[in-house]
Structures are given as C-alpha cells and as structure tokens.
DSSP file (Angstrom, degrees, kcal/mol; ACC not computed):
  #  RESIDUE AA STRUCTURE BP1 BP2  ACC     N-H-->O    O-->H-N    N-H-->O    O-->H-N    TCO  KAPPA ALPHA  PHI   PSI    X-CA   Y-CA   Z-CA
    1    1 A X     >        0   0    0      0, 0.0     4,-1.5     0, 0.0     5,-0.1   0.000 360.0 360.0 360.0 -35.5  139.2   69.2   85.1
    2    2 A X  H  >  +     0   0    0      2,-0.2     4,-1.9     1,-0.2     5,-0.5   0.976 360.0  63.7 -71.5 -68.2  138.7   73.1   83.5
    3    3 A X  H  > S+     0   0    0      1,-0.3     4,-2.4     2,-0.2    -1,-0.2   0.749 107.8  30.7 -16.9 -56.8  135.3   71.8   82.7
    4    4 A X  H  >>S+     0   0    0      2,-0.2     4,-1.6     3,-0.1     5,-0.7   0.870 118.4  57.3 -86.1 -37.1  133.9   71.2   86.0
    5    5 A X  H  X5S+     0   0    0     -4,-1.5     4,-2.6     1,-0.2    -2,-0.2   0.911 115.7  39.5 -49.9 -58.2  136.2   74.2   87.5
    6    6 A X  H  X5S+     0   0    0     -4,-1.9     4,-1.5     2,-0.2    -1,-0.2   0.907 120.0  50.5 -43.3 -47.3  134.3   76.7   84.6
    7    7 A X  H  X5S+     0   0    0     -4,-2.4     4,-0.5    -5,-0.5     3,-0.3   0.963 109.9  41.6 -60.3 -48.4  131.1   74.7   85.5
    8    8 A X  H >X5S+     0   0    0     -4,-1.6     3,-3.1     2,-0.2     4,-1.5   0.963 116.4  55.5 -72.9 -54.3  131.3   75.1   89.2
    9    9 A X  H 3X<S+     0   0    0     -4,-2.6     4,-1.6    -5,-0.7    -1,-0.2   0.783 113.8  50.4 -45.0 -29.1  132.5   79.5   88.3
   10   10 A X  H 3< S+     0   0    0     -4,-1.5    -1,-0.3    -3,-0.3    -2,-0.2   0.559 103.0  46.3 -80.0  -8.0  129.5   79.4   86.6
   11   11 A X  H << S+     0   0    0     -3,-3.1     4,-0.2    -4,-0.5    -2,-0.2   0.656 108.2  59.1-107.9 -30.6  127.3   78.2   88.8
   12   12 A X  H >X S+     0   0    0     -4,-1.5     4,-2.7     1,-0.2     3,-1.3   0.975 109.3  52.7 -54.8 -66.8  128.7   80.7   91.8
   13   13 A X  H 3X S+     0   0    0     -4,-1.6     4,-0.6     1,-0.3    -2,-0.2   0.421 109.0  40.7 -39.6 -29.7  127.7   83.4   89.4
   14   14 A X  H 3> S+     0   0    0      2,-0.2     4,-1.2     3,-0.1    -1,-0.3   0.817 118.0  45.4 -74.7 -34.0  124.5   82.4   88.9
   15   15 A X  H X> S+     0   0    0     -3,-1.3     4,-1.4     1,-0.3     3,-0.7   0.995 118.8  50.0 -80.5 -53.4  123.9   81.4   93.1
   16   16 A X  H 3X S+     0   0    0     -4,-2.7     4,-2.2     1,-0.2    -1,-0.3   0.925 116.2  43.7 -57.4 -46.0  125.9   85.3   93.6
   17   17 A X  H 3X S+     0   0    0     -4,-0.6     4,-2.5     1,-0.3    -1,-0.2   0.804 113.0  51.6 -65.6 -41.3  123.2   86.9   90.8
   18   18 A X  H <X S+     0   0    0     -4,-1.2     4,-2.7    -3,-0.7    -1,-0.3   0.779 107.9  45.8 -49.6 -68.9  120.4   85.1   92.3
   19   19 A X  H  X S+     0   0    0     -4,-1.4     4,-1.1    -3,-0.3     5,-0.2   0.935 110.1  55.1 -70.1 -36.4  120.8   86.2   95.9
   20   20 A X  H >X>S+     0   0    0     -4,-2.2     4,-2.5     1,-0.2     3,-0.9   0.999 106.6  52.0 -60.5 -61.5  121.4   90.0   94.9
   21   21 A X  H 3X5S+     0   0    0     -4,-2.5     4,-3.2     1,-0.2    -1,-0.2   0.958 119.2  38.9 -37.1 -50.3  117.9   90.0   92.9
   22   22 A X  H 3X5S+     0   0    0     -4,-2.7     4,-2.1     1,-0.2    -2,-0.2   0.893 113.5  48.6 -65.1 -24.0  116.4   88.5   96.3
   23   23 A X  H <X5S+     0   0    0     -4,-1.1     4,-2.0    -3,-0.9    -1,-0.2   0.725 119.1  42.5 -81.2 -23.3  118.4   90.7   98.7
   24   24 A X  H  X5S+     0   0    0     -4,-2.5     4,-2.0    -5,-0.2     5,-0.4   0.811 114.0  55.2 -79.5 -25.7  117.0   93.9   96.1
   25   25 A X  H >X<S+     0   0    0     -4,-3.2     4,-2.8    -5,-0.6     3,-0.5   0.993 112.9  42.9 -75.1 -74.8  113.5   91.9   96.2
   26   26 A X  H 3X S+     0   0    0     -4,-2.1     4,-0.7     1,-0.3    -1,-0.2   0.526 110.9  51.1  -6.8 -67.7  113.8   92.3   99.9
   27   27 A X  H 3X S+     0   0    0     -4,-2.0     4,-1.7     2,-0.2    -1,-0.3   0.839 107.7  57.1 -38.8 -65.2  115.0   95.7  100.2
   28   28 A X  H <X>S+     0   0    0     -4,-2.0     4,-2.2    -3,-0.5     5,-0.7   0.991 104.8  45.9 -16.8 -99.0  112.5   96.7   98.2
   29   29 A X  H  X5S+     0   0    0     -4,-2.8     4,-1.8    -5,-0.4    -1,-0.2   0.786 105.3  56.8 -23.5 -47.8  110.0   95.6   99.9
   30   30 A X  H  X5S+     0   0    0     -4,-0.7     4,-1.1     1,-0.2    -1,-0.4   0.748 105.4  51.8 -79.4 -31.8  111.0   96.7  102.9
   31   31 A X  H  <5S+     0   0    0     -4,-1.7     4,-0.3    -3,-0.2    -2,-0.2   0.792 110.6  54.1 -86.3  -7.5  111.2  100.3  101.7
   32   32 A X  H  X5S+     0   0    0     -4,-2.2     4,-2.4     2,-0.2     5,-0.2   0.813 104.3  56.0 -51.3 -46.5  107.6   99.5  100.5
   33   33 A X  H  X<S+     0   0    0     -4,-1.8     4,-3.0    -5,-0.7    -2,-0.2   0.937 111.3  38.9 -46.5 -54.7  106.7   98.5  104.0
   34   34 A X  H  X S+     0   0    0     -4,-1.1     4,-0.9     2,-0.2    -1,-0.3   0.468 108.4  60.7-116.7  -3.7  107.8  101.7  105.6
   35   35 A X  H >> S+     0   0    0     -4,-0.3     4,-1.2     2,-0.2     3,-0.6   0.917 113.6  44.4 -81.3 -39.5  106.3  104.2  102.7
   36   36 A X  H 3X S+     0   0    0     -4,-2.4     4,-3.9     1,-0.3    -2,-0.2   0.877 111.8  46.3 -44.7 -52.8  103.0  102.5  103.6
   37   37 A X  H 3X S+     0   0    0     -4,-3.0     4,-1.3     1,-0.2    -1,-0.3   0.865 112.3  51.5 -77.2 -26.1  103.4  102.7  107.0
   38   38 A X  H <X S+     0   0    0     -4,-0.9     4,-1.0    -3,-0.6    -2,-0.3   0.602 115.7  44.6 -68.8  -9.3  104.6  106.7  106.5
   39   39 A X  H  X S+     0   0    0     -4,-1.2     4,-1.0     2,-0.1    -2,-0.2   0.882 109.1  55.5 -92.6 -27.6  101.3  107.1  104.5
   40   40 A X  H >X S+     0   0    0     -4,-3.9     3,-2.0    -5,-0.3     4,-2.0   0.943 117.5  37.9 -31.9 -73.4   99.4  105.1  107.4
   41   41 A X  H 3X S+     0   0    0     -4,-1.3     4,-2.3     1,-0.3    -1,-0.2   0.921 112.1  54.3 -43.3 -78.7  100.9  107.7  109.8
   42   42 A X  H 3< S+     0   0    0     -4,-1.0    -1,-0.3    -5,-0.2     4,-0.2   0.625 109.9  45.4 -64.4 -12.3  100.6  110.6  107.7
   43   43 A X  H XX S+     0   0    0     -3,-2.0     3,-6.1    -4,-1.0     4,-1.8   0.965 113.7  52.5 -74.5 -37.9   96.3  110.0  106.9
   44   44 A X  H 3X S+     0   0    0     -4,-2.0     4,-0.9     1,-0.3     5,-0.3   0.812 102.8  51.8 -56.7 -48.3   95.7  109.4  110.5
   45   45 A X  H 3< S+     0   0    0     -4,-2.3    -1,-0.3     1,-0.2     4,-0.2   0.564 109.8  56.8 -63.4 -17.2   97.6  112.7  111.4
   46   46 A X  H X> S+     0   0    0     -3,-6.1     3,-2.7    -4,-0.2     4,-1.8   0.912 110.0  48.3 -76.4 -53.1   94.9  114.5  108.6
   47   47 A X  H 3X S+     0   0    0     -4,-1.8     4,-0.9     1,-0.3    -2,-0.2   0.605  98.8  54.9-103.9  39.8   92.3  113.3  110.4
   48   48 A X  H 3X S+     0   0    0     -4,-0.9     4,-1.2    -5,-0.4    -1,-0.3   0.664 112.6  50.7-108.8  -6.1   92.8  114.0  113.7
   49   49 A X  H <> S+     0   0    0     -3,-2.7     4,-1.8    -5,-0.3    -2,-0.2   0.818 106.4  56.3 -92.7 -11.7   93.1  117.7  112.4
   50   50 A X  H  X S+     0   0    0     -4,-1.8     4,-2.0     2,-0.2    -3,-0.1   0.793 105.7  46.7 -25.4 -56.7   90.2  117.4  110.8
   51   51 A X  H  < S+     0   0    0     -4,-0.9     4,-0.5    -5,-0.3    -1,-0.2   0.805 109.8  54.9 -69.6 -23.1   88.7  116.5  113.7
   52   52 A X  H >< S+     0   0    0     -4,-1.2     3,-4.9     2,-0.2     4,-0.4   0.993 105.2  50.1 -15.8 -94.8   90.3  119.3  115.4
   53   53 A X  H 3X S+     0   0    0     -4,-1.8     4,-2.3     1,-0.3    -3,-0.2   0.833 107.1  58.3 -43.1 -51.4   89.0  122.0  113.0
   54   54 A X  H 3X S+     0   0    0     -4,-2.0     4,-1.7     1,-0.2    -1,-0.3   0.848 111.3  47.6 -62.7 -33.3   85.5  120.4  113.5
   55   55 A X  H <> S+     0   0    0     -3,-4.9     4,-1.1    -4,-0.5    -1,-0.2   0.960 110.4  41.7 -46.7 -62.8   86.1  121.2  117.1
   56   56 A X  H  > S+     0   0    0     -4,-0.4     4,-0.8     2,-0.2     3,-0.4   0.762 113.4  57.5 -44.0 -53.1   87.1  124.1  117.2
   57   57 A X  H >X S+     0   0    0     -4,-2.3     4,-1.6    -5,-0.3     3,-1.0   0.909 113.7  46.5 -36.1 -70.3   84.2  125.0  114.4
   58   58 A X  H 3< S+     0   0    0     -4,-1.7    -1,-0.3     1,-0.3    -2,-0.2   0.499 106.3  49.9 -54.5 -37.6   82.0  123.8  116.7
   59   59 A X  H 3< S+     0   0    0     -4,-1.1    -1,-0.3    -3,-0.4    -2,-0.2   0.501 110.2  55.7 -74.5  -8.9   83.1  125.5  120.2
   60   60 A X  H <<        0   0    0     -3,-1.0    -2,-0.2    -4,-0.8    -1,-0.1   0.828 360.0 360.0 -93.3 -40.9   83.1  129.0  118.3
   61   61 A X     <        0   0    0     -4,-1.6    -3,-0.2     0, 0.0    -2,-0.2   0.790 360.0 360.0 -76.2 360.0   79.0  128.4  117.1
C-alpha cells in the first residue's frame, strides 16, 4: 500500500516537473515571439526614415 502511494507521489512529481518545463518552454517562446516582432517593428521604422532622409535629400537638390 506505501508502495503504490510513493509510486503514485512520484509520478505527480514527475507529471508537476514536466508541465513547468513546458509551460517555461512556452513562455519562452512566446517572449521570443514578441522580441521578433519588436525587431520586425523596429527595422521597418529605420527604413521608413531612411526613406524620409532620402526625401528630404532629394527635395533640397
């Protein structure tokens, strides 16, 4: 009877260990997601001043 009750404590422990790696896997990920999409963001926003300044360059000659 201790046997399976230690087996079965052990087996929660594993299943509890298990989801936190996936829920960290997850997390993760997701903060991967959204630095990408902040770098996404942040070239486009270089080259639209880029293309700016090339305006501007261009309306002065």
């Amino acid at each position: 009877q201790t046997f399976s009750l230690y087996f079965i404590y052990l087996w929660h422990e594993t299943e509890m260990r298990r989801k936190e790696k996936e829920d960290r896997k997850k997390m993760m990920q997701k903060q991967a997601d959204v630095d990408s999409d902040q770098k996404k963001g942040q070239n486009q926003h270089d080259s639209i001043e880029k293309t700016m300044s090339h305006i501007k360059v261009s309306a002065i000659i």
